[in-house]
N, C-alpha and C positions, 0 to 999 in steps of 0.2 A: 485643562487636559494637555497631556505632552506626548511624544511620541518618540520610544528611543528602539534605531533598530540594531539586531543584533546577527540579522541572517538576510540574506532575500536581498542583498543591496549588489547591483551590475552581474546577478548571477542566475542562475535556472535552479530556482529552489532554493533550501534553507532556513526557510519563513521562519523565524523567531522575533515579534515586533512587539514589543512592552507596549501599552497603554497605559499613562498613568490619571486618574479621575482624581485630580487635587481638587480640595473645599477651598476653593478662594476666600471666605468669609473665615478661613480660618490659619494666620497667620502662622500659626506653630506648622500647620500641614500634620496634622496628628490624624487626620480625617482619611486619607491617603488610601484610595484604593487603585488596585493595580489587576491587569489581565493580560495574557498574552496570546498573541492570535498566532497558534500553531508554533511548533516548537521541536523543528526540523533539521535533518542534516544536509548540510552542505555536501554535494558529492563531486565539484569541483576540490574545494579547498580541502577535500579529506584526502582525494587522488593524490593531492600533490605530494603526501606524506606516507600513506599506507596503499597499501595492495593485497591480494591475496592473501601472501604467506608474510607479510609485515603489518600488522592488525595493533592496534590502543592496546596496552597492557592494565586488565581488569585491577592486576595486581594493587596498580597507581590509584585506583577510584577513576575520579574525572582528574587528575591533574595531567596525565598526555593530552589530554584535549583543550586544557584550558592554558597547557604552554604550547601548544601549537595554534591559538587562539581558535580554536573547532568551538569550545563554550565562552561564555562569556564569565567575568569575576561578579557575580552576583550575590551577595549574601540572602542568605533566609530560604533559598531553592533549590538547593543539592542534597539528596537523601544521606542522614545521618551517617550509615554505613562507610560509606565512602568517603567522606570526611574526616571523621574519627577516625580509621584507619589511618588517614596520612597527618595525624596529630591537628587537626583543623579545627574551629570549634562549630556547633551545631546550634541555632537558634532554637529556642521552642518553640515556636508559631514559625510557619509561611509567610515571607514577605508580599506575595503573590495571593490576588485571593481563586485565581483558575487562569487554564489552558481550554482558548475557544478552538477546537479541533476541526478545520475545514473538510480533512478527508482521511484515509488512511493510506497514502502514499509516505513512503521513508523521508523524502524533501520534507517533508511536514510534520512528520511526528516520531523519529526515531529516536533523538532524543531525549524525548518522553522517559526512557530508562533512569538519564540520571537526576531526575526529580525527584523531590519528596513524595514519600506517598501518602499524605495528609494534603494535597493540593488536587484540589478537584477538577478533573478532567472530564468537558463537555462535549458531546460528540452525539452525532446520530445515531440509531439504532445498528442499522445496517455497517457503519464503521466498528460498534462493537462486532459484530460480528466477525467481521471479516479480521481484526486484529486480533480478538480471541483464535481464532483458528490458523494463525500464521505463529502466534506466541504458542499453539500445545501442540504442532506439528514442526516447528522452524527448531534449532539447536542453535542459535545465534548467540553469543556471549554476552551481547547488548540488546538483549531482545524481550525486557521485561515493562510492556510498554500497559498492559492490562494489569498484571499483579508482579510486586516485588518480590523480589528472592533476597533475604537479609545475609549479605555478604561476611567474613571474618567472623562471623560469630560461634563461642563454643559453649556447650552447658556441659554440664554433668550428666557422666553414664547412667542409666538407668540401673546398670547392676555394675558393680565392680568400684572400682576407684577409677577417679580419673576424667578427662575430658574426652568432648566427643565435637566435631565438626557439626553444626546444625545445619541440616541437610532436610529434602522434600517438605511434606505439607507442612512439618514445623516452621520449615526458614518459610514460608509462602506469605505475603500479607497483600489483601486485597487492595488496592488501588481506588481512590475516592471516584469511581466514573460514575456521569452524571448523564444519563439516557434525556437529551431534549427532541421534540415533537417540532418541524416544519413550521412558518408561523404563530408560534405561539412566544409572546414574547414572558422572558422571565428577567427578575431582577438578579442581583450581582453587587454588591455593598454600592450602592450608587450607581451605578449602569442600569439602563436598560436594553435587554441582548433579545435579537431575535434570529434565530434560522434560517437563513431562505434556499431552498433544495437549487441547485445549477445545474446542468448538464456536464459531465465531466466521463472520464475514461474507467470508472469504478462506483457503485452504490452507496447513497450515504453521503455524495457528495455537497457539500454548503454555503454559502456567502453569509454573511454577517452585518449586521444592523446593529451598531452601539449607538446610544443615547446620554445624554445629561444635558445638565442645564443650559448648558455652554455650547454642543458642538451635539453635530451628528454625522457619526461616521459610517461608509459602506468600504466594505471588506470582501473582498470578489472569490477570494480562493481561488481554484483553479478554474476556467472555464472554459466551456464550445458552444457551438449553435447548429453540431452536425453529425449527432450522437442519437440513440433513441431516445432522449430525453429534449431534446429540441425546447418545446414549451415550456420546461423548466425555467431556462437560461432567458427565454423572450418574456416569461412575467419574473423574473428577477429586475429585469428592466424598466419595468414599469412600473414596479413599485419601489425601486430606488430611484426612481424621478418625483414619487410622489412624496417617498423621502425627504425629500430635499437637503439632500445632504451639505455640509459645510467642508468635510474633508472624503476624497474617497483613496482608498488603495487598492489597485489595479493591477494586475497580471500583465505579463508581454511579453511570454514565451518565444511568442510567432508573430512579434510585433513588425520583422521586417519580412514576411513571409502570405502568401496568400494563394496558398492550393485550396483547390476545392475538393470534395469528396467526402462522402458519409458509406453510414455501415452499410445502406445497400446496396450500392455503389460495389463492395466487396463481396457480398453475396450474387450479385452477377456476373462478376469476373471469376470467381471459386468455381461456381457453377459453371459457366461456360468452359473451364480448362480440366474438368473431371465429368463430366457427363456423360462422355465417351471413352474415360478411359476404364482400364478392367483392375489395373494394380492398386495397390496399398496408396491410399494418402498420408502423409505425416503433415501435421501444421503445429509451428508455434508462437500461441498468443500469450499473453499476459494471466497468471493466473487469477489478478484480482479482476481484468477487465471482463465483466457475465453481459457485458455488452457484446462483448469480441465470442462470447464462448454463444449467446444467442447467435448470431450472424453465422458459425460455424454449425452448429445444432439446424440451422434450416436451409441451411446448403446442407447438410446429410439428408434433412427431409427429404429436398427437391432433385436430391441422385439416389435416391435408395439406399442409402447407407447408414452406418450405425454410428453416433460420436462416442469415442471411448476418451473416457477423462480418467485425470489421475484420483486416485483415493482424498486428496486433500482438498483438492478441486468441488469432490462428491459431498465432502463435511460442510463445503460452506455451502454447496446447496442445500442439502438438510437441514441446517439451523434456519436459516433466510427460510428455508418451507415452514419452519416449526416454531415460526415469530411469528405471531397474529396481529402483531402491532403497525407493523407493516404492509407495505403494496408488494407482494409476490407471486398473484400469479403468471407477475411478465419472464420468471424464469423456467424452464422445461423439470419438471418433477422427476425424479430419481427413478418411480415407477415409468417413465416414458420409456416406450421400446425404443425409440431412438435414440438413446442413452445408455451405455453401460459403463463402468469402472472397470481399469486397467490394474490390474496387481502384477508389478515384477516378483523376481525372483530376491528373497533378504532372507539375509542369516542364513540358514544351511539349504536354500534354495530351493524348496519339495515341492511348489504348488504343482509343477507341471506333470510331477511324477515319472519324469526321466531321470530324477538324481537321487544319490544313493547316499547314505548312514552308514557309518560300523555300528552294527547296534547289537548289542551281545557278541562281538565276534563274526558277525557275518554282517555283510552289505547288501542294506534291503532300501525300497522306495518308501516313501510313505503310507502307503496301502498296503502293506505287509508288518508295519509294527505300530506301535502304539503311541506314537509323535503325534501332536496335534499342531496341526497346519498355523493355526491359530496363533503360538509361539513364537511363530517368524516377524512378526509383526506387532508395531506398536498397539497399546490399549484404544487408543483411539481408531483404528482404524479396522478393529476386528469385527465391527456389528457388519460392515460393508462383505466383509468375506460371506457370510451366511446369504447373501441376498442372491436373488436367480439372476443377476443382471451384471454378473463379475466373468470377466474374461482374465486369458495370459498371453503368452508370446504365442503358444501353441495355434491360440484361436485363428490371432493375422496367419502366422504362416499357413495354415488350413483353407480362409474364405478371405484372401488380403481384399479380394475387391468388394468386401460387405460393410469396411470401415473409414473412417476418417480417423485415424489416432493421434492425439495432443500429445507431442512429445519437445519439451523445452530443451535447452541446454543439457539441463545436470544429468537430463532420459536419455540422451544418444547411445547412453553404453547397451540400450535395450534394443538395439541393432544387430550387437552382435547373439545374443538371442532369437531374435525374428528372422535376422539373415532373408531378409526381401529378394525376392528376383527380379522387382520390378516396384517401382514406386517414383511419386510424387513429392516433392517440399514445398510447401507453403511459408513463409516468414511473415508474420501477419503482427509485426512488433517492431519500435520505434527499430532505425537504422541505428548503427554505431557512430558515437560521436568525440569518443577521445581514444587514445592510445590502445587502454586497458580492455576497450572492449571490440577493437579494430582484433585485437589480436585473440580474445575471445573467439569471433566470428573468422575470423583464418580455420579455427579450430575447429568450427562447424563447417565450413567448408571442406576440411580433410577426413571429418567421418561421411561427410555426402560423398564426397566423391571416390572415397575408398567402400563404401556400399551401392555406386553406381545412381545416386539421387540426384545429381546435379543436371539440370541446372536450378539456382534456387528461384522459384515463384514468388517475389515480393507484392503484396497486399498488405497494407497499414492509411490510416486516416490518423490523423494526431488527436490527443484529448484537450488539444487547447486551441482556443480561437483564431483566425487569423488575425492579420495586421488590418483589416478594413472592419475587420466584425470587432475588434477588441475600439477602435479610436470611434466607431459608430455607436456602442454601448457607451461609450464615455461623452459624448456629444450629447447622448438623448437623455443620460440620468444628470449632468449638468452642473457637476460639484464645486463650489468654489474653488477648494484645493485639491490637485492631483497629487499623488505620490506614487509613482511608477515602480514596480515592485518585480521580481521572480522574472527578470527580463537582464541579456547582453546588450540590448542599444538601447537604451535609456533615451540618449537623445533625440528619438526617433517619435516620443511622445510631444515634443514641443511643441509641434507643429500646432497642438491643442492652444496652443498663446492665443492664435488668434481669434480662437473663441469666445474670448475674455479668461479662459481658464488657468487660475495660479497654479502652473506644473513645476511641482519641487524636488530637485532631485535630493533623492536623501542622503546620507553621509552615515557610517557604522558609529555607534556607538563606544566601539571598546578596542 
């Protein structure tokens, strides 16, 4: 078994690490199976090249990314499409036999996109989820991480002469995703793969158990021990000691860092800084993290207040309620009075019924002619309009001190809609950490403070371990081999020498 990495090496994310399961007994290596654990974008190494308005050009396929070495030169794993477009050739078969999916954060699986979609993609339930509902809400160029979209391709019109761009459910091709259960271990051409649930900043999250004859590996993904999944993380422990593993790969996010603090922790300090007060709350958390959006939901319990989430927010609670396969009643049900969904104003902006249509020649609201509200808004998001539990801007500026409203970045413009006389900001989301988002946050500071919100309430816990909890989980599960992974001080694991533990630092591949 060998290990070649291609992401994840002196960085925070980009987890892309080949496994290859060789038959030793068989010289030619014709037996050759291969997996990849997570298969992620670097948002260091991509910074250094693109930004907002300087983005990969889809035009190229993957070769922007593969001359600015963002992918690696792999043959047998880059979807057809995009290869033949730039005169490339296309294998038949996958060189690869699967992508083991730790979680659904971007570091880890964004570029998922430019795969084959004949390469089966293993992943938790709840990670579907959550990615299906960011892929049919999100407008991302590379954001085809659930199902393909067949690029360049033209067929024949339907009527007339001539060609036509293949576009919608025609271009669509479902993506081989493979729903695995928690402990239950399954095979893989020679692997034996098992699940183990962690404690992490999002639902669905994994660590990984590979097997063969040879070697046994533990694959940590992302981890904490201060989240509401706590016991996750402590029998991940335990049974990767009993494991006994020969190689593990470790996380070290926060390897030189050691704050302490969990979600309740934030739900005492939320509460104690709005209890008393009468104005509008604003908080922005992560919309994958339904740990941070719990935490928020019961600080509105414990102030009287209402949490309003965004319509996308609402979808992934819906499906996560309408999967039976899973453990769900730890999140607050869409029927909960404490709950309702926020609709802005899109497209010709009618829900609130203050703005007007030329409609036949006169300027009418939407209650006066025959427009369906409904129109304004994507298909996905129209069952949520019908339901009794939808608010607008109207509602805050009427009862602001009846709510708590989730409003991110890209919602600030919904300020100048609400026009608050008084409110609170919570920032309950990782601090800024490079250039691009220093100045991001400049920018949130100049809608607070030009709507009188400042000063900003910071509240956050990180999704990953500290430096005592991360070198204490590696002490007690006991691996031969360390391989410090999704971490800036590498060096900072050595210290494990004198455990007896062989810590290797890795080297990239390509």
């Amino acid at each position: 078994m060998s290990l070649k990495f291609y992401g994840g090496v002196n960085e925070i994310g980009g987890n892309k690490i080949l496994v290859d399961n060789k038959d030793s007994s068989n010289s030619d290596n014709k037996n050759i199976s291969s997996l990849f654990l997570d298969f992620g974008m670097s948002f260091s190494k991509a910074g250094d090249y693109f930004s907002e308005f300087l983005q990969p050009r889809k035009l190229n396929g993957i070769m922007d990314f593969v001359e600015l070495g963002l992918l690696p030169k792999i043959k047998g794993i880059y979807r057809e499409d995009y290869l033949k477009h730039c005169g490339l050739e296309s294998s038949k078969e996958p060189s690869v036999d699967g992508v083991l999916l730790s979680h659904a954060h971007m570091d880890h699986c964004a570029y998922i996109h430019h795969l084959r979609g004949d390469i089966p993609i293993f992943m938790r339930k709840e990670s579907e989820i959550i990615l299906s509902v960011l892929e049919e809400t999100g407008k991302s160029s590379f954001g085809e991480i659930m199902n393909l979209k067949k690029s360049f391709h033209y067929v024949p019109k339907k009527r007339g002469e001539g060609y036509k761009k293949l576009t919608g459910k025609e271009a669509k091709v479902e993506r081989n995703i493979v729903s695995i259960d928690p402990y239950s271990p399954f095979d893989i051409n020679g692997f034996k793969v098992t699940s183990i649930p962690v404690d992490h900043s999002l639902p669905g999250s994994s660590a990984y158990f590979l097997e063969n004859d040879d070697e046994a590996i533990v694959y940590s993904g992302d981890i904490r021990f201060h989240g509401r999944n706590k016991s996750f993380s402590d029998k991940f422990v335990t049974e990767s000691y009993k494991f006994n593993p020969t190689i593990m790969l470790c996380e070290g996010t926060r390897i030189n860092e050691n704050g302490k603090g969990n979600e309740e922790d934030i739900e005492t300090k939320a509460v104690n800084l709005i209890k008393d007060y009468n104005g509008l709350i604003f908080v922005n958390y992560p919309i994958r993290d339904l740990d941070r959006l719990i935490t928020f939901y019961n600080v509105a319990k414990y102030t009287d207040r209402i949490l309003a989430i965004n319509s996308k927010q609402a979808y992934m609670l819906k499906l996560l309620e309408d999967e039976k396969s899973i453990e769900n009643d730890k999140y607050p049900k869409l029927s909960d009075s404490n709950i309702v969904v926020y609709f802005p104003r899109k497209k010709q902006g009618l829900i609130s019924g203050e703005h007007y249509v030329c409609y036949d020649g006169d300027w009418k609201t939407l209650d006066s002619c025959d427009l369906e509200l409904k129109s304004d808004y994507d298909i996905w998001e129209r069952e949520f309009l019908e339901g009794d539990n939808v608010i607008n801007y109207t509602d805050l500026q009427e009862e602001p001190q009846k709510y708590i409203f989730r409003c991110d970045f890209f919602e600030l413009n919904q300020l100048i809609d609400i026009k608050p006389e008084n409110g609170l900001y919570i920032h309950s989301a990782t601090e800024p950490f490079n250039e691009e988002m220093e100045i991001d946050f400049k920018r949130v500071e100049n809608w607070l403070n030009h709507f009188n919100l400042l000063p900003i309430h910071h509240m956050h816990v990180s999704g990953h371990g500290s430096g005592d909890e991360i070198l204490a989980l590696i002490r007690e599960i006991n691996p031969e081999k360390l391989y410090p992974i999704h971490t800036e001080n590498i060096e900072s694991f050595d210290i494990l020498k004198d455990d007896g533990i062989d810590v290797i630092h890795p080297n990239l591949s390509f």
